[in-house]
LUMTI-899537 format. One record per residue: residue number from 1; chain; x, z, y of N, C-alpha, C in turn. Coordinates in nm, 4 decimals, always signed. Each point is the difference from the previous one (the first is absolute). Last residue first. Layout:
BEGIN
NODE  num  chaine    n.east      n.up   n.north   ca.east     ca.up  ca.north    c.east      c.up   c.north
NODE  NUM       A         X         Z         Y         X         Z         Y         X         Z         Y
...
//
This chain:
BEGIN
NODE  num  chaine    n.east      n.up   n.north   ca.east     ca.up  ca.north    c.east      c.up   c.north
NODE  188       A   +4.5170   -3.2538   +7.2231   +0.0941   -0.0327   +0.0459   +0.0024   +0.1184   +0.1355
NODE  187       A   -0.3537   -0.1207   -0.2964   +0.0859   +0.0759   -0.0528   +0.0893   +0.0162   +0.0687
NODE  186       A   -0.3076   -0.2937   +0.0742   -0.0706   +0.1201   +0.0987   +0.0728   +0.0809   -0.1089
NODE  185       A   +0.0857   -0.4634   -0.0770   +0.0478   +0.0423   +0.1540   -0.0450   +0.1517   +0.0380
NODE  184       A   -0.1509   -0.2266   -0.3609   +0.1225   +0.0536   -0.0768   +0.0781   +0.0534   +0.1376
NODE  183       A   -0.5699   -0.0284   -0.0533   +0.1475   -0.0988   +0.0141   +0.0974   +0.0848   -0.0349
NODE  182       A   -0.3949   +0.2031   -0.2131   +0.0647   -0.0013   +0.1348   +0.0632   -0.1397   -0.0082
NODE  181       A   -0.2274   +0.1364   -0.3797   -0.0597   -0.1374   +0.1072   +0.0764   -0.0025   +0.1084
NODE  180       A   +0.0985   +0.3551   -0.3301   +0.0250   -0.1333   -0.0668   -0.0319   -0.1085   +0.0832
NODE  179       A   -0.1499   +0.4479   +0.1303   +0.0951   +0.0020   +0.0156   +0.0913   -0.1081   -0.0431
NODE  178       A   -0.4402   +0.0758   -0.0919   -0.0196   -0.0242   +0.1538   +0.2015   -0.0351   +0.0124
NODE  177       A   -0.1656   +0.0811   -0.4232   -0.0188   -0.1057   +0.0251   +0.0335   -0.0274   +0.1656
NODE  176       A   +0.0298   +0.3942   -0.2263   +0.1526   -0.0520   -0.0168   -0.0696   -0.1354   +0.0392
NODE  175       A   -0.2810   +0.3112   +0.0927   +0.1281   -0.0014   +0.0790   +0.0794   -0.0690   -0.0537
NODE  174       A   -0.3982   -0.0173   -0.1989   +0.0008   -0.0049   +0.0989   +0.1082   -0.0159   +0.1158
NODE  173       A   -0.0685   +0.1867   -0.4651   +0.0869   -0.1613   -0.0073   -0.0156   -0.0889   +0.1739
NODE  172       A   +0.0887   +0.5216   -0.1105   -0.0809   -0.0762   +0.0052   +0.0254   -0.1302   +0.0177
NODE  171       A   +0.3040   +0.3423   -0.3066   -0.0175   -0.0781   +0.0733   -0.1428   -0.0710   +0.0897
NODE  170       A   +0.0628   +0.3429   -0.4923   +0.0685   -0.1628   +0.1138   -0.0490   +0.0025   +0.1074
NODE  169       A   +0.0027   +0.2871   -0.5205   +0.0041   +0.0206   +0.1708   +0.0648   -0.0949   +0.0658
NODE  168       A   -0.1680   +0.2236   -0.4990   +0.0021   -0.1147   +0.0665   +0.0043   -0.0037   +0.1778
NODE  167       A   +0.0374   +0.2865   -0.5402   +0.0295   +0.0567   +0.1347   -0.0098   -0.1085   +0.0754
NODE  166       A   -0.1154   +0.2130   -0.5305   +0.0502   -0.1178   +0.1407   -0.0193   +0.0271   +0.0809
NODE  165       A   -0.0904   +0.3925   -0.2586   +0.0642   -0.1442   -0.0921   +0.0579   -0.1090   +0.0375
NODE  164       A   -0.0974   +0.5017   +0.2038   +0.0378   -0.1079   +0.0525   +0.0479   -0.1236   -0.1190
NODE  163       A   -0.2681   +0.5110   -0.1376   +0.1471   -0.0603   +0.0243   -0.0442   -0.1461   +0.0988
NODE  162       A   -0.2927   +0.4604   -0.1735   +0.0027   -0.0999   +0.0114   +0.1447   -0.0574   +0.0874
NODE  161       A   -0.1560   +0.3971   -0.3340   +0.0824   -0.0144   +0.0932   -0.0617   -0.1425   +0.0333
NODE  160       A   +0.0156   +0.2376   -0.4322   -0.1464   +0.0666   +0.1014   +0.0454   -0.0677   +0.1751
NODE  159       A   +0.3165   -0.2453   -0.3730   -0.1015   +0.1510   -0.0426   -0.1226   +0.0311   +0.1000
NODE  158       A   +0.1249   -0.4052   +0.1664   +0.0695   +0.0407   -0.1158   +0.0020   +0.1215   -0.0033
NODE  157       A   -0.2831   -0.4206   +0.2021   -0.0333   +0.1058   -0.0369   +0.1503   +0.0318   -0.1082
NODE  156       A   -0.0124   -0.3391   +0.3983   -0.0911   +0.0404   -0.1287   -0.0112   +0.0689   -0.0671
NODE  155       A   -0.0130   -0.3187   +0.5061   +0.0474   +0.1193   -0.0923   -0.0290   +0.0218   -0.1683
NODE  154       A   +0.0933   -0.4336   +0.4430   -0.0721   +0.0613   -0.1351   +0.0323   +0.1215   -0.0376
NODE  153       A   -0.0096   -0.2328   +0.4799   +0.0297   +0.1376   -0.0834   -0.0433   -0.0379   -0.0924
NODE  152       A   +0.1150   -0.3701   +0.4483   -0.1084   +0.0520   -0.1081   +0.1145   +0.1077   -0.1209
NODE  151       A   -0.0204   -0.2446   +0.5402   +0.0590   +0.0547   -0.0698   -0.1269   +0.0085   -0.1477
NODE  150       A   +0.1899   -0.2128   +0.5343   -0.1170   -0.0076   -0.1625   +0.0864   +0.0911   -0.0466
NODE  149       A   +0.1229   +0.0531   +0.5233   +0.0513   -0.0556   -0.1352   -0.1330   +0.0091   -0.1165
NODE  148       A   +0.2532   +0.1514   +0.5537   -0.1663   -0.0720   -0.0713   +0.0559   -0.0363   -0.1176
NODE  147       A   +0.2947   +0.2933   +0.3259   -0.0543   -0.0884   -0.0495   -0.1076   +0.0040   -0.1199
NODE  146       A   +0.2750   +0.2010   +0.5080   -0.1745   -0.0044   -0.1198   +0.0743   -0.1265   -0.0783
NODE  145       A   +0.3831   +0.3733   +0.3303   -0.0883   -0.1497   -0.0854   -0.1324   +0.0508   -0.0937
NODE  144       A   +0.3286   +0.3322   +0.2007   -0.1376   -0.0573   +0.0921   -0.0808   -0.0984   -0.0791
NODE  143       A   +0.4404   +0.2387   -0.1207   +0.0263   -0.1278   +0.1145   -0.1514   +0.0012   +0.0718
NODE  142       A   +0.0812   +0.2810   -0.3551   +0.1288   +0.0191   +0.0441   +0.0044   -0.0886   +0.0830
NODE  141       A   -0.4195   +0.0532   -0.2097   +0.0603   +0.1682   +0.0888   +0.1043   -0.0959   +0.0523
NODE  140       A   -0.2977   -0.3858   -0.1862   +0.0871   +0.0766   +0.0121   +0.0459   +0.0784   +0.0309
NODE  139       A   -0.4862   -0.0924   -0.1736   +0.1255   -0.0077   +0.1517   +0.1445   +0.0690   -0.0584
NODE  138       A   -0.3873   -0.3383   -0.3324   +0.0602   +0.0773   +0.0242   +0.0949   +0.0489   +0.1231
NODE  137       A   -0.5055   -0.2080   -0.2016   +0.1455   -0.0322   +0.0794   +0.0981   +0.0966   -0.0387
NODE  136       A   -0.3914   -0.2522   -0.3812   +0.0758   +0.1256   +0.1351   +0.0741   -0.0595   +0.1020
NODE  135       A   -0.4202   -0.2261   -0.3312   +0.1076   -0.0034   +0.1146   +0.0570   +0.1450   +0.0189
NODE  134       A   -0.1726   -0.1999   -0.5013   -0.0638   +0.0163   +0.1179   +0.1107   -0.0707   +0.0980
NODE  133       A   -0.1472   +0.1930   -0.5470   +0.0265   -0.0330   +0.0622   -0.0334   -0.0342   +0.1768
NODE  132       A   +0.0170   +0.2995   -0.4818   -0.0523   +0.0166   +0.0863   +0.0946   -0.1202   +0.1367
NODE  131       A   -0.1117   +0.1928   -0.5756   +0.0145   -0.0993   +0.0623   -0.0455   +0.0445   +0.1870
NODE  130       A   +0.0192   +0.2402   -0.5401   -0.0690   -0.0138   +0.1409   +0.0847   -0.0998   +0.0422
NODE  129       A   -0.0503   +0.2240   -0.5244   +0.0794   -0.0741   +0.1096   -0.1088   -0.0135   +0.0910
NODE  128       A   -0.0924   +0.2204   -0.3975   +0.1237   +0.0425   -0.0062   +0.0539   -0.0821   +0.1526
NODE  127       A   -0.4847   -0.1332   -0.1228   +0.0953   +0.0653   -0.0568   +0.1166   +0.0249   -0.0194
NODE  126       A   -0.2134   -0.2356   +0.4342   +0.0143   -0.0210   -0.1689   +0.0658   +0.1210   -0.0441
NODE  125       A   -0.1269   -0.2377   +0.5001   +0.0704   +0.0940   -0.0477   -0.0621   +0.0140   -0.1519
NODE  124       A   +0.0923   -0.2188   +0.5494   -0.0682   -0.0273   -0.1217   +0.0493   +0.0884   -0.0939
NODE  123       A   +0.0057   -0.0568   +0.5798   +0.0078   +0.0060   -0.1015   -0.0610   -0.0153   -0.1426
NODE  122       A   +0.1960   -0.0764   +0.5184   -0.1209   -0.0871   -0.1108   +0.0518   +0.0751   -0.0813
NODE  121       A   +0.0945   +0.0377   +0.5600   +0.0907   +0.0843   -0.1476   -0.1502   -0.1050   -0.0696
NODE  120       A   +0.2241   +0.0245   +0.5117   -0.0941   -0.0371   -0.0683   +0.0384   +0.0106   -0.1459
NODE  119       A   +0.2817   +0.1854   +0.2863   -0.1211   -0.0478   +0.1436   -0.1116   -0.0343   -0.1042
NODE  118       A   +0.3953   +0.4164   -0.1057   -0.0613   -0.1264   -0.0837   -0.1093   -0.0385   +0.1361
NODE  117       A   +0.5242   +0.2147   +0.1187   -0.1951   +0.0399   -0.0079   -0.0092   -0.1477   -0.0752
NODE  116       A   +0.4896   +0.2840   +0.0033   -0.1262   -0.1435   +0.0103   -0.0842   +0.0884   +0.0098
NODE  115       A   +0.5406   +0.1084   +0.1465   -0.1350   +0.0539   -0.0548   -0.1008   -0.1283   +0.0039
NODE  114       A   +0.5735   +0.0603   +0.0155   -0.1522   -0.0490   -0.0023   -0.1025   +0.0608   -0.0345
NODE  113       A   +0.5051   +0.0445   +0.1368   -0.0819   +0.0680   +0.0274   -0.1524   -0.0632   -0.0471
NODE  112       A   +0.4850   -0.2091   -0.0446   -0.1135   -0.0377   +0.1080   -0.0638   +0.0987   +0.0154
NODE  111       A   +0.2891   +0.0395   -0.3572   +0.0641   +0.0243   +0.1269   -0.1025   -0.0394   +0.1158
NODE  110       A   -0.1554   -0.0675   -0.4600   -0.0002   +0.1317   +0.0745   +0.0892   +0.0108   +0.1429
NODE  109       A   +0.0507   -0.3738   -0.2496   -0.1290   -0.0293   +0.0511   -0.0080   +0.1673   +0.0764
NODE  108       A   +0.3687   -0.0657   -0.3109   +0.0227   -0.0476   +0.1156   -0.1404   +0.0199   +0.1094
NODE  107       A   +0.0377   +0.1549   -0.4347   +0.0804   +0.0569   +0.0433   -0.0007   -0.0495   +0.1979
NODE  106       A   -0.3016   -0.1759   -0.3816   -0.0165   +0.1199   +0.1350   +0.0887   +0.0861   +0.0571
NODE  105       A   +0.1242   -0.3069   -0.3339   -0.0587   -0.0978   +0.0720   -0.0771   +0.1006   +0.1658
NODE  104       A   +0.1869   +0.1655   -0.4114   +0.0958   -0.0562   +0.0640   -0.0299   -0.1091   +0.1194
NODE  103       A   -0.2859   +0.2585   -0.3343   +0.0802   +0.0413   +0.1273   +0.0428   -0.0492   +0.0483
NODE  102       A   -0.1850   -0.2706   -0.3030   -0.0500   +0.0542   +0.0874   +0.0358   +0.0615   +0.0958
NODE  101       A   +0.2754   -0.1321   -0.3045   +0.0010   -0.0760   +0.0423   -0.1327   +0.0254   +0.1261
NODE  100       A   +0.0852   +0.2823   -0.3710   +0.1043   +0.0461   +0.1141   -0.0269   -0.1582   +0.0564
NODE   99       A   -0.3386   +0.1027   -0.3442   -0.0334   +0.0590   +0.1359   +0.1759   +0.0041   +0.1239
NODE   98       A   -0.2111   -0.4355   -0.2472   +0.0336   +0.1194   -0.0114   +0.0215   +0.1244   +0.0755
NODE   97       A   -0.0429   -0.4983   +0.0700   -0.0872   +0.0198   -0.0814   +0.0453   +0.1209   -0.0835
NODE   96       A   -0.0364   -0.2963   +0.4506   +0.0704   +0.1033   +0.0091   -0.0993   +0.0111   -0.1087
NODE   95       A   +0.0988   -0.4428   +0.2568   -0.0562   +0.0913   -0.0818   +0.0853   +0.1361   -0.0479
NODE   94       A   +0.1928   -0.3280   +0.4259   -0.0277   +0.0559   -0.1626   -0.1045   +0.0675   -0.0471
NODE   93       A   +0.0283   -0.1754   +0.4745   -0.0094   -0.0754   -0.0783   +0.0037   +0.0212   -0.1937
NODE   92       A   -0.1262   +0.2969   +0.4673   +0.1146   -0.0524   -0.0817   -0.0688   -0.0782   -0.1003
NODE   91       A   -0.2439   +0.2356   +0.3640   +0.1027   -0.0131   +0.0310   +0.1294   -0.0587   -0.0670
NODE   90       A   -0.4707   +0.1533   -0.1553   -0.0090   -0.1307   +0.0944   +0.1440   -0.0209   +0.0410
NODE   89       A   -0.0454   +0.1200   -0.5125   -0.0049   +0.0840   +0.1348   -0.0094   -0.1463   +0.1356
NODE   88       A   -0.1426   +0.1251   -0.5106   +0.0210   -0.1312   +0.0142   +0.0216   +0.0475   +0.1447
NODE   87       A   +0.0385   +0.3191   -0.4369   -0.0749   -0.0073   +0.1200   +0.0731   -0.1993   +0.0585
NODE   86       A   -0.1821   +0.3288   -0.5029   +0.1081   -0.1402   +0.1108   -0.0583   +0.0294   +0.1406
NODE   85       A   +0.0519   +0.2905   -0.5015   -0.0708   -0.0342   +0.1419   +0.0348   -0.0837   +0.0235
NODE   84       A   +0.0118   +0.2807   -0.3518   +0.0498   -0.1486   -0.0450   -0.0495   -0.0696   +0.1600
NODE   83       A   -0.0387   +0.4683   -0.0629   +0.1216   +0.0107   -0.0647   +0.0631   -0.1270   -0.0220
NODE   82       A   -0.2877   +0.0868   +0.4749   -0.0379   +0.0511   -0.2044   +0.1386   -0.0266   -0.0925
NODE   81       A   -0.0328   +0.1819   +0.5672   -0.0491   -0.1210   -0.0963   +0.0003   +0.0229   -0.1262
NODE   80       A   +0.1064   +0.3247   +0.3478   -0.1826   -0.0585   -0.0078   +0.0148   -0.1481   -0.0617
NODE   79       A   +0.4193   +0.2190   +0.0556   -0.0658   +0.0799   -0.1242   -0.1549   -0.0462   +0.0249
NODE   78       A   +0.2741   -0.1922   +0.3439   +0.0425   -0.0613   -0.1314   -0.0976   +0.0990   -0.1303
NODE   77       A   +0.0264   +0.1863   +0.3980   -0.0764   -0.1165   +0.0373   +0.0320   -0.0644   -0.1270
NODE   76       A   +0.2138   +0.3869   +0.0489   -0.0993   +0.0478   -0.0128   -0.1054   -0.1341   +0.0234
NODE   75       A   +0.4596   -0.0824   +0.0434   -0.0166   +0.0762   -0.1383   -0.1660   +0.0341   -0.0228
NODE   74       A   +0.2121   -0.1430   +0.4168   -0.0299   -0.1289   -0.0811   -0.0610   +0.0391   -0.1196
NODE   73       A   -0.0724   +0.2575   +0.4656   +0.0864   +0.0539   -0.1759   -0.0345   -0.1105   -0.0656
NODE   72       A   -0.2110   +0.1035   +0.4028   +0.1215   -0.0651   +0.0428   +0.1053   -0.0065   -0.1129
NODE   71       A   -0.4362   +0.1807   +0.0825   +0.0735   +0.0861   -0.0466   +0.1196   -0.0626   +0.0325
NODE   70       A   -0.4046   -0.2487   +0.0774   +0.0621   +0.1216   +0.0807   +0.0729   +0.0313   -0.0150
NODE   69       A   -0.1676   -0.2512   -0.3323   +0.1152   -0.0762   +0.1052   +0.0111   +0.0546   +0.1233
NODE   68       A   -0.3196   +0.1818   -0.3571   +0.1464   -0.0478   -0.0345   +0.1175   -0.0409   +0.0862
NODE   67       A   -0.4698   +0.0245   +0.1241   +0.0937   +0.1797   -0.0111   +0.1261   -0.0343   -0.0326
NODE   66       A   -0.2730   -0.4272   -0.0555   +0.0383   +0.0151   +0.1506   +0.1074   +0.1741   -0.0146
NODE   65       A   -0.2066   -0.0850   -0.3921   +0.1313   -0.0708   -0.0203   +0.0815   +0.0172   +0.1532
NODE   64       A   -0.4460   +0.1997   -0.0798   +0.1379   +0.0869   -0.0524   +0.0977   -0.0944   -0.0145
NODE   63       A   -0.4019   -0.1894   +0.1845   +0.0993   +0.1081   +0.0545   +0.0929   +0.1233   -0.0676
NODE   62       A   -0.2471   -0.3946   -0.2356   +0.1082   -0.0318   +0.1312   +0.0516   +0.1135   +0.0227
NODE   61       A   -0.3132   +0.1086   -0.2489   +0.1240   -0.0496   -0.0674   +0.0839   -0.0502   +0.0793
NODE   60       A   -0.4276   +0.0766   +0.1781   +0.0519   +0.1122   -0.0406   +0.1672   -0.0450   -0.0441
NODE   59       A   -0.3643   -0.2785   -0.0507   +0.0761   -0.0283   +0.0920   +0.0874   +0.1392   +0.0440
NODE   58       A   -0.2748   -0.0423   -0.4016   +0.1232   -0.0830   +0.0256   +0.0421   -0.0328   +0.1565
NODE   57       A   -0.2820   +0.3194   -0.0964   +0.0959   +0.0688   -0.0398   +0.1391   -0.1295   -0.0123
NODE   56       A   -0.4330   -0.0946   +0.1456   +0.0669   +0.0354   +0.1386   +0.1030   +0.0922   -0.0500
NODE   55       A   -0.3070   -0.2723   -0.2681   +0.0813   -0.0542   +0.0992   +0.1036   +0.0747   +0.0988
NODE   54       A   -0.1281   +0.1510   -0.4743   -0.0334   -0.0326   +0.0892   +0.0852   -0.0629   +0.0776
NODE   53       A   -0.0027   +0.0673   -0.5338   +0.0858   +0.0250   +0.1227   -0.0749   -0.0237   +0.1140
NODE   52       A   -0.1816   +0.0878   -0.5107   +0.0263   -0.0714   +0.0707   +0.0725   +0.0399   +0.1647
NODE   51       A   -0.1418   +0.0961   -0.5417   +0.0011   +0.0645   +0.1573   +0.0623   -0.0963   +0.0526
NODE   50       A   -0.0160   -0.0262   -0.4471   -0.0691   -0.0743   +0.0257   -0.0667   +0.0636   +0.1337
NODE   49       A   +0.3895   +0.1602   -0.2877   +0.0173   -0.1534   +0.0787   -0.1493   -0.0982   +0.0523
NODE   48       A   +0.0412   +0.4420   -0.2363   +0.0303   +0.0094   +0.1212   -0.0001   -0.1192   +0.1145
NODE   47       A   -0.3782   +0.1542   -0.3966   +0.1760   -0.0334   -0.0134   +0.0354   -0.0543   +0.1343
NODE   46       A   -0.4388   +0.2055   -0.1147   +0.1479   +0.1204   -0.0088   +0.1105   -0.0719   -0.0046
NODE   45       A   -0.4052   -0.2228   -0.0414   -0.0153   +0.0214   +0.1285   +0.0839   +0.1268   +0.0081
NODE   44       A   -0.0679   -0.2176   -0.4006   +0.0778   -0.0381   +0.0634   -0.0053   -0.0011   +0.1497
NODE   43       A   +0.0424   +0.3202   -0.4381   -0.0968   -0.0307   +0.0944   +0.0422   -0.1480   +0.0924
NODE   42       A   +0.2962   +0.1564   -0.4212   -0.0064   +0.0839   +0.1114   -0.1655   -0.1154   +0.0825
NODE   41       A   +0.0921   +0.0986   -0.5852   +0.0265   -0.1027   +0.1207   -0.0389   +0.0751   +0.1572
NODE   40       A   +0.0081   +0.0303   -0.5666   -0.0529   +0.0822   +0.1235   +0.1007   -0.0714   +0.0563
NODE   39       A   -0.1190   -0.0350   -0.5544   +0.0562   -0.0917   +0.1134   -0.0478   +0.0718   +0.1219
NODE   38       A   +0.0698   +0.1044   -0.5826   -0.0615   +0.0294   +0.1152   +0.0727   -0.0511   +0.1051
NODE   37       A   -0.1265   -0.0750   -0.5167   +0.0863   -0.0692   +0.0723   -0.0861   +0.0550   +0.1208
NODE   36       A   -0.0450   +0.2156   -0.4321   +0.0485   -0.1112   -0.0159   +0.0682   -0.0534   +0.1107
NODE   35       A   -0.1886   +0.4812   -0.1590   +0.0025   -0.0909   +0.1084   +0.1328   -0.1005   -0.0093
NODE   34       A   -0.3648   +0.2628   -0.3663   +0.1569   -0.0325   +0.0870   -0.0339   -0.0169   +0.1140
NODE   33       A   -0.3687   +0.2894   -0.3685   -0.0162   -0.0406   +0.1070   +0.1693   -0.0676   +0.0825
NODE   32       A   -0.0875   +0.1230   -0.5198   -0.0061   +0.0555   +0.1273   +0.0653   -0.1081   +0.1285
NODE   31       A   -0.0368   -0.0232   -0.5008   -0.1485   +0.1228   -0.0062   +0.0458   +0.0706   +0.1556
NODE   30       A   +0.2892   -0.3749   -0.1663   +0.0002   +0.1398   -0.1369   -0.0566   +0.1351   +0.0867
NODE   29       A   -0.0273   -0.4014   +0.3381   +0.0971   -0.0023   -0.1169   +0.0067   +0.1780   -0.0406
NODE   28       A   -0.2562   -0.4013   +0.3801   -0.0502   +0.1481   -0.0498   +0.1076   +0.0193   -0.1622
NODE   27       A   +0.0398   -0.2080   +0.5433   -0.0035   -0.0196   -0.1615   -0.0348   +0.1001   -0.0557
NODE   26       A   -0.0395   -0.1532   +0.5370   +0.0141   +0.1054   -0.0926   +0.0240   -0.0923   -0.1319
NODE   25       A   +0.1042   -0.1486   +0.5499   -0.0577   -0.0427   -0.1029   +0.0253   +0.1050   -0.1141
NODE   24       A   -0.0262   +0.0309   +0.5737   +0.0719   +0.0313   -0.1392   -0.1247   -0.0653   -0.1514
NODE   23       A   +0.2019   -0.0376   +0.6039   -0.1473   -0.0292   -0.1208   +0.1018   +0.0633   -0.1175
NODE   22       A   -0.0318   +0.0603   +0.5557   +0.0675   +0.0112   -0.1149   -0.1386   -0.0943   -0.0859
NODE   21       A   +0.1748   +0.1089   +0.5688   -0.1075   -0.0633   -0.0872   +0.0653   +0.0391   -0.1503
NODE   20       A   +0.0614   +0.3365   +0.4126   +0.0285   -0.1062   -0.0784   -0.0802   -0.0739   -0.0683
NODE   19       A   +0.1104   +0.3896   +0.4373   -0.0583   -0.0673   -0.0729   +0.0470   -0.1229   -0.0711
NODE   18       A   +0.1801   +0.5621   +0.1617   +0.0517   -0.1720   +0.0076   -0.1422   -0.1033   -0.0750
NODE   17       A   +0.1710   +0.5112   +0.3372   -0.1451   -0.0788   -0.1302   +0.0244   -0.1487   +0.0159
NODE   16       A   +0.3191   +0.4923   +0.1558   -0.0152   -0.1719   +0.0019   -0.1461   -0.0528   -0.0951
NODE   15       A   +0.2260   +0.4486   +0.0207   -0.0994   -0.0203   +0.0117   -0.0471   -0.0972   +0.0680
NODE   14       A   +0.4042   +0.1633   -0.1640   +0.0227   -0.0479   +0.1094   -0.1630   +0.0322   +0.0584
NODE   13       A   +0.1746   +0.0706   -0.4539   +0.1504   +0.0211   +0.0772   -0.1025   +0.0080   +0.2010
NODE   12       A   -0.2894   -0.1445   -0.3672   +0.0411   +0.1452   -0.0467   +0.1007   +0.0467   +0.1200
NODE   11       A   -0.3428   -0.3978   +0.0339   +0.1712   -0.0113   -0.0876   +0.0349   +0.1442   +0.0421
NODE   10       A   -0.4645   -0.2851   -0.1628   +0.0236   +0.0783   +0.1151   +0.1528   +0.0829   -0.0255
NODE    9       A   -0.2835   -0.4636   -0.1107   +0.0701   +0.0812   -0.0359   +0.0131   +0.1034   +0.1333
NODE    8       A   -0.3691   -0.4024   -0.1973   +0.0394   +0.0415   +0.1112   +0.1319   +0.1440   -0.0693
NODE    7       A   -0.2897   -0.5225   -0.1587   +0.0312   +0.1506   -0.0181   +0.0900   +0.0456   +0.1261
NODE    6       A   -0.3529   -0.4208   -0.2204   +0.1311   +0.0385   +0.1217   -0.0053   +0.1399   -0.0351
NODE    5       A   -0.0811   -0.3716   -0.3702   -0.0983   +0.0183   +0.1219   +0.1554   +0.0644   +0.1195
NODE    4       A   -0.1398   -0.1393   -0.5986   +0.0520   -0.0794   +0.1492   -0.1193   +0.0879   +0.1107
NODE    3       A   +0.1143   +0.0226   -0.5876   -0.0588   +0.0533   +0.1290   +0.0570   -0.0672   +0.1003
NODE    2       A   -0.1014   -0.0868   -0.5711   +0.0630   -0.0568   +0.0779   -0.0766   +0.0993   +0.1813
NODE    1       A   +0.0649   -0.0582   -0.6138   -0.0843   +0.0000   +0.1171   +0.0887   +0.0000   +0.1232
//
């Protein structure tokens, strides 16, 4: 014979109450009641990955990378990426696909002092990963300078943590176009 339904535990240590689905199939062998094959399974409105990230925790995520680049600590800006990160930086031409090539890359950028604001942010977001693309600027403390730049965040989830998977930052194509039409006389 055969039981299926949900059961509920109550855990001695903690007084946690865990619910489960189970089934158990019986045999009946030499005048008593087995249990042949028992199956319990977690709920699936108890499994984690099916919470979801909000918008505004993914935008949130910026600003602990922006905190990051307060600190002026390449070290502490490089640790907001993930273990296989890339960042694609507006200021250099190399990809940066680890974390000392990261630093090494905010080694320099920090000397500017930057802080961003996000002007326009899109986001999208999936189990274990968020997505958040857009406009920042960033002012330079150490000179004054704005600049304008796209940018887009994938994060993704490593242990309880969300990390910088990619990193995309350019340029508005605005300026580099206005600046490509000059004559060659208004360099001079």
């Amino acid at each position: 014979c055969q039981d299926a339904g949900i059961y509920e535990f109550t855990m001695g240590a903690t007084g946690d109450k865990v619910k489960a689905r189970y089934t158990y199939v019986y045999v009946y062998e030499n005048n008593q009641w087995k249990i042949a094959h028992h199956h319990s399974s977690v709920m699936p409105e108890g499994i984690d990955i099916a919470k979801s990230i909000t918008e505004d925790e993914v935008r949130g995520l910026f600003q602990l990378w922006n905190s990051a680049l307060d600190t002026l600590d390449s070290d502490a800006v490089a640790k907001r990426y993930a273990k296989e990160g890339v960042l694609l930086p507006t200021v250099s031409d190399v990809p940066r696909t680890d974390y000392d090539s990261i630093k090494a890359y905010f080694v320099d950028f920090l000397k500017k002092k930057p802080q961003g604001v996000i002007l326009e942010s899109y986001v999208t977001s999936g189990p274990g990963w968020c997505m958040d693309d857009g406009i920042y600027e960033f002012t330079m403390g150490a000179t004054g300078d704005k600049v304008k730049a796209r940018y887009s965040f994938v994060y993704a989830k490593e242990g309880d943590e969300w990390k910088i998977a990619h990193h995309h930052s350019s340029q508005m194509p605005e300026e580099v176009v206005a600046k490509a039409s000059l004559p060659e006389s208004a360099f001079a």
